[in-house]
C-alpha positions in Angstrom: 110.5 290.4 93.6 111.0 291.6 90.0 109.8 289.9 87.5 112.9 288.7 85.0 113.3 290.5 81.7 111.8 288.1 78.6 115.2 288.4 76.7 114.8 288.9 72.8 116.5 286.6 70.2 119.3 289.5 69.8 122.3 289.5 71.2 124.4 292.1 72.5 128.4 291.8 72.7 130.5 293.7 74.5 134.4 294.5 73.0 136.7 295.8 76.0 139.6 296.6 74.9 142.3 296.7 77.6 145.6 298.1 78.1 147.6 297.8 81.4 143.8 297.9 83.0 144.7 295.7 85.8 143.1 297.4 88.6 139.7 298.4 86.5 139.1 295.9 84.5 137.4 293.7 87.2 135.6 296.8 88.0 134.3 297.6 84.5 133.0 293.5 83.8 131.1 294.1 87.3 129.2 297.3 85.8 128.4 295.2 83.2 126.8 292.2 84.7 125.2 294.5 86.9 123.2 296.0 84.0 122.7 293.0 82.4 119.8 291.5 83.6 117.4 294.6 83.1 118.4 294.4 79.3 116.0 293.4 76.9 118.7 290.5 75.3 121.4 288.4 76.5 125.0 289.7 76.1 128.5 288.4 75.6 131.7 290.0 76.6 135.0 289.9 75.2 137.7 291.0 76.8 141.0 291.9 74.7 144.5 292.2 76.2 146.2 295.2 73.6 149.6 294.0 74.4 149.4 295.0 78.4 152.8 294.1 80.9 151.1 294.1 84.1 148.1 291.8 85.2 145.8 292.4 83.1 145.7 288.6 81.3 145.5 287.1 84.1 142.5 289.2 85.5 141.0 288.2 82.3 141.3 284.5 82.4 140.2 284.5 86.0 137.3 286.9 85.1 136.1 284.3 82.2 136.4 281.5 84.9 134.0 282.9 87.4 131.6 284.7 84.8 130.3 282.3 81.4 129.6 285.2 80.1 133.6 286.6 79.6 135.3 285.6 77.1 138.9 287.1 76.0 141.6 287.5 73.1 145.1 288.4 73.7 146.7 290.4 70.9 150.3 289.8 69.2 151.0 292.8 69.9 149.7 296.4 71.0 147.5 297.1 68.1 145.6 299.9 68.9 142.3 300.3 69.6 140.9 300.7 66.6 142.1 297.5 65.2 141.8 295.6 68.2 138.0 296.1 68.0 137.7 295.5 64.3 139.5 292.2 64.5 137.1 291.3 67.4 134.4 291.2 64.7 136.0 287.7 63.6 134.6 286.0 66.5 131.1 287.8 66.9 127.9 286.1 66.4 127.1 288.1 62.7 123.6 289.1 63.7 124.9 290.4 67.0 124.7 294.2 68.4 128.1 295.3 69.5 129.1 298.2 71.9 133.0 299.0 72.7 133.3 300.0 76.4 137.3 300.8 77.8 138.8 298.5 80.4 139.2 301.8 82.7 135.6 301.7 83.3 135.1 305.8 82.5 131.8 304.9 81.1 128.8 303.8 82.9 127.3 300.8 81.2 123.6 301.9 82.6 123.9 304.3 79.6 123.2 301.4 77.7 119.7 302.0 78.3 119.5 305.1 76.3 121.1 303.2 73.1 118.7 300.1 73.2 115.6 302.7 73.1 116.7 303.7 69.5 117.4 300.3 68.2 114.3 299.2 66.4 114.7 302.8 64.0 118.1 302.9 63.8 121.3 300.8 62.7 124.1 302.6 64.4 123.6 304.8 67.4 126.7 307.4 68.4 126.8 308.4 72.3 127.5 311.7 73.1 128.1 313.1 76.9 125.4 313.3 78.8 127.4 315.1 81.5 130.6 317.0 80.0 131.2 318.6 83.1 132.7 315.4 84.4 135.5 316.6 81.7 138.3 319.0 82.8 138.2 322.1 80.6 141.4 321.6 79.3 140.0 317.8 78.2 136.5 319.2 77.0 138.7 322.1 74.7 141.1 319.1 73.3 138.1 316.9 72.6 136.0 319.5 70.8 138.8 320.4 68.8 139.4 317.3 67.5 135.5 316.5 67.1 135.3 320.1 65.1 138.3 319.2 62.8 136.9 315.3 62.1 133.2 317.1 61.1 134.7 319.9 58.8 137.2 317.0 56.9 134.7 314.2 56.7 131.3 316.7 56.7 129.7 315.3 59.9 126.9 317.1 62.0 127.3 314.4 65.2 127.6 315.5 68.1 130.5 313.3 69.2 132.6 310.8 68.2 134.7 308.7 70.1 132.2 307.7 72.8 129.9 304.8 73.7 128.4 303.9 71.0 126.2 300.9 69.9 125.6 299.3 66.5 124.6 296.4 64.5 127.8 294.3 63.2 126.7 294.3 59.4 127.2 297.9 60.0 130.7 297.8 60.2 132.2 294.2 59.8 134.8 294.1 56.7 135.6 297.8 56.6 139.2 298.2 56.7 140.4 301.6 58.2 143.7 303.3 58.0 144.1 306.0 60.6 144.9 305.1 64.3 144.2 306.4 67.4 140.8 307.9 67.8 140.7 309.2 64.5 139.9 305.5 63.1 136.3 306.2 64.6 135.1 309.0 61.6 136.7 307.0 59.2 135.1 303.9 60.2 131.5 305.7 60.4 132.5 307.1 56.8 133.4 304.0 54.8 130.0 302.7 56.0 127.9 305.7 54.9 129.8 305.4 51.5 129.3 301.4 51.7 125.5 302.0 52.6 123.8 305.3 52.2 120.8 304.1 53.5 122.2 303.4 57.0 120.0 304.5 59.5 122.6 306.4 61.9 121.4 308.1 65.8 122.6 309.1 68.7 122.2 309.1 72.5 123.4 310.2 75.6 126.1 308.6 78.1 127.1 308.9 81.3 131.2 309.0 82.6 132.6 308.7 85.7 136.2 310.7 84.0 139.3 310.1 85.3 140.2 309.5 89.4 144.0 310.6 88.4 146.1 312.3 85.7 145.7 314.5 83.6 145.0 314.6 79.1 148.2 314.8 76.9 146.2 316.4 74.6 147.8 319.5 74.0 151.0 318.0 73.8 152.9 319.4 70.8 153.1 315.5 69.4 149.8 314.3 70.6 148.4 317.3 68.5 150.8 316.0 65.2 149.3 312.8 65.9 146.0 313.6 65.8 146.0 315.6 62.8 148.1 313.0 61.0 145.8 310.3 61.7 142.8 312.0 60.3 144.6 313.0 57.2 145.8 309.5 56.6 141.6 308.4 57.5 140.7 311.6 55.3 142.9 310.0 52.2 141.9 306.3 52.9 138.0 307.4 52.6 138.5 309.7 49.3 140.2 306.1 47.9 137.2 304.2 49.4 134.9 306.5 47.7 136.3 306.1 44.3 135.9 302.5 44.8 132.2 302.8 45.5 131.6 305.3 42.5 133.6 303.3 40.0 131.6 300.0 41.4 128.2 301.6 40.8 129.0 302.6 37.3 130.3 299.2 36.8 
């Protein structure tokens, strides 16, 4: 028999943030609880419904029934995910880790694993894909783009960003962004470099499973509008940010 895991006094909390994930949201709670017991703190999950029409609250509240440790939100509204994971923060224990994984259970919450190794050095550690290849071309090209534009605009050197990630709240708790989408992601990371240049920032692999059907709308001549929009409007919101922070140090 194994010996159980002496927890630490951390926490770790787990944002899903779910959209019309009906049919993989139970799926993506059980990877979770799976892991669970070989990590090195307790966790909490929360659970948000972004506004879904199909079954997904009700999966939810049967989910936090069966499981003490689910807990969910349901949004006004579809919000987005970048917003729906910074208003989570509201309800987080403040001296809690957090990690974001999506209801459609593409990510494989064993990656966890690598993240947690890094924690002690480290405030905020970015995933990047430990196994592209799970990625169509088409998807890896789309993604890279995007990642290669966000770098040159905001001067980044990470490898990705809009993956598993895992970080201490403090981190990023009161940080208001402007850009949807994916794009709220470098602006996020941005503001709190500018808020704190001291934070300690690394990265580790993760694991996908990629998608059992359909295909990215990625190249999409307004998916590709959309994208560059919202890293302009993230691009502008951080250049006001950062006069805020200058004119606050001279202060």
């Amino acid at each position: 028999m194994t010996n159980a895991i002496e927890k630490e006094d951390d926490l770790l909390t787990i944002i899903i943030p779910c959209l019309n994930e009906e049919g993989a949201i139970g799926e993506t709670v059980a990877d979770i609880l799976s892991v669970a017991p070989a990590l090195p703190m307790p966790i909490k999950i929360w659970m948000v419904d972004d506004g879904s029409t199909d079954g997904t609250r009700q999966v939810m509240e049967s989910l936090c029934e069966r499981h003490p440790e689910c807990n969910m939100r349901v949004n006004p509204h579809n919000m987005g995910i970048g917003r729906t994971v910074l208003s989570t923060y509201e309800v987080i224990d403040p001296k809690s880790w957090v990690t974001v994984i999506p209801g459609d259970n593409e990510f494989r919450f064993e990656s966890i694993h690598n993240f947690m190794k890094l924690r002690h050095d480290h405030d905020v550690v970015l995933g990047y894909f430990g196994n592209p290849i799970i990625r169509t071309f088409t998807r890896r090209m789309a993604s890279n783009a995007f990642r290669s534009l966000a770098c040159l605009l905001y001067g980044y050197n990470f490898r990705y960003l809009n993956g598993m990630k895992m970080y201490r709240l403090w981190a990023f708790q009161g940080i208001e962004v402007q850009s949807g989408g994916f794009a709220y992601n470098a602006e996020l990371v941005a503001k709190a470099i500018l808020r704190k240049p001291t934070l300690r920032i690394g990265e580790a692999p993760f694991v996908a499973r990629g998608r059992a059907a359909g295909s990215t709308t990625a190249f999409k001549p307004k998916a590709i509008l959309r994208a560059v929009r919202e890293l302009n409007r993230g691009v502008q919101s951080v250049n006001q940010y950062r006069n805020q922070v200058i004119r606050a140090e001279d202060a």
